[in-house]
C-alpha positions as CSV (number, residue, x, y, z in Angstrom):
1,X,0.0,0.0,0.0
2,X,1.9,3.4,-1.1
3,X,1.8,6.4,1.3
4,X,-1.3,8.6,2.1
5,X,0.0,11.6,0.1
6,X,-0.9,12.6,-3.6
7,X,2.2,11.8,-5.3
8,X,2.2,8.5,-3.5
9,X,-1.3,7.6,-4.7
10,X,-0.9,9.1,-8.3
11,X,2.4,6.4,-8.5
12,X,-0.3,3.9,-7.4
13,X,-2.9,5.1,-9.4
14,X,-0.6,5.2,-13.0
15,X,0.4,1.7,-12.6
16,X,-3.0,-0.1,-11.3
17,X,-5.5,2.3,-13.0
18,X,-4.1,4.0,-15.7
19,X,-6.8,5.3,-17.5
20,X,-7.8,7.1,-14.2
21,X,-5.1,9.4,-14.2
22,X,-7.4,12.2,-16.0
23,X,-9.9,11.6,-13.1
24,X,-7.3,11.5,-10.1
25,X,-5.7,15.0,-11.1
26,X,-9.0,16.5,-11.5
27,X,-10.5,15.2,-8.2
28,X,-7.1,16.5,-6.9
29,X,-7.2,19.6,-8.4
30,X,-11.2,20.3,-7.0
31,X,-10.1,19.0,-3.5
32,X,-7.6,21.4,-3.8
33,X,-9.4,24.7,-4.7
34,X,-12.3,23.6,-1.9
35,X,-9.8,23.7,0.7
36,X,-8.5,26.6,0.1
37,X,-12.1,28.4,-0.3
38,X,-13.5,26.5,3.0
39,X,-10.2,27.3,4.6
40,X,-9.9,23.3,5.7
41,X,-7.9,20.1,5.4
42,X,-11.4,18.0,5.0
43,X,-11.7,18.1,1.1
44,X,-8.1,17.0,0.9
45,X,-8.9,14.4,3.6
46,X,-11.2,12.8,1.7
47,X,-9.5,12.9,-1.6
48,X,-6.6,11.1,0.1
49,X,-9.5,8.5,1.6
50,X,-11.3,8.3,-1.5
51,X,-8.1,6.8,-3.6
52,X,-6.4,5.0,-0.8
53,X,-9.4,2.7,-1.2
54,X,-9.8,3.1,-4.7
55,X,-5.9,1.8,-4.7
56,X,-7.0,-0.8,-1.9
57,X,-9.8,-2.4,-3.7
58,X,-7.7,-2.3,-7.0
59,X,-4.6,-4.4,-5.5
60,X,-6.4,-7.2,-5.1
61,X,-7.5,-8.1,-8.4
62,X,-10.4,-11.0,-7.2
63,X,-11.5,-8.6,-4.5
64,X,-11.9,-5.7,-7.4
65,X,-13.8,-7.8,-9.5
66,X,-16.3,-9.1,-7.4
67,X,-17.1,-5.2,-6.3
68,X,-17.5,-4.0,-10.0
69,X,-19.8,-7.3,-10.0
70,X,-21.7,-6.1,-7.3
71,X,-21.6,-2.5,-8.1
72,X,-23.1,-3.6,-11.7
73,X,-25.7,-5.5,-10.0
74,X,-27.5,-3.2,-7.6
75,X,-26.8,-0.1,-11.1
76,X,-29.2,-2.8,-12.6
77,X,-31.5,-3.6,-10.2
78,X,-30.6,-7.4,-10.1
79,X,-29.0,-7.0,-6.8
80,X,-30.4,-5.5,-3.1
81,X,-29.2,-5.7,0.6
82,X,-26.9,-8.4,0.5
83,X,-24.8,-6.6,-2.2
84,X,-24.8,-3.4,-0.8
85,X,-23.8,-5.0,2.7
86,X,-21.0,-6.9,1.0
87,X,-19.8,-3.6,-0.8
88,X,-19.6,-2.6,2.5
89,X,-17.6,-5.0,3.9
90,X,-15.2,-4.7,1.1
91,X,-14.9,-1.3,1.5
92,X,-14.1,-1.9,4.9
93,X,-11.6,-4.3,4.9
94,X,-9.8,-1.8,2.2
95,X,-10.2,1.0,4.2
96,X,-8.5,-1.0,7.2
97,X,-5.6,-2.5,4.7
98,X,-5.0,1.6,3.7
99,X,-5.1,2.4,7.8
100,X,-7.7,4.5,7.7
């Protein structure tokens, strides 16, 4: 798991998601400018949450494709509670692995 900070993430980010690096930079870029206007760390905050378990999930190839699976499920309708509670559950074993 690569450091909490945004050059450590955007390492992480070009070599598991590549064709994510548009998308990083500009959620980067927006946390950025809504920190400075709200005078706070929080947007920042979550940016660094947000793609820490992105980067999490995306490690673990199995783990990342049963939650697209899951994700594509409930988008559809085929899917209810138990999918959104295991979504859940792998978000929080990825926010755990990232020590958040």
């Amino acid at each position: 798991m690569p450091e909490l900070t945004p050059d450590a993430l955007r390492a992480a980010v070009a070599q598991l998601l590549p064709s994510r690096l548009p998308e990083f930079s500009r959620h980067l870029s927006e946390a950025a400018t809504n920190a400075q206007k709200k005078q706070s760390l929080a947007p920042l905050r979550m940016f660094v949450h947000s793609w820490a378990v992105t980067i999490s999930i995306e490690r673990h190839p199995e783990r990342a494709a049963r939650l697209h699976e899951l994700e594509r499920a409930i988008n559809t309708g085929e899917a209810g509670r138990e999918a959104a509670t295991e979504i859940r559950l792998i978000w929080e074993a990825a926010e755990a692995e990232a020590g958040l």
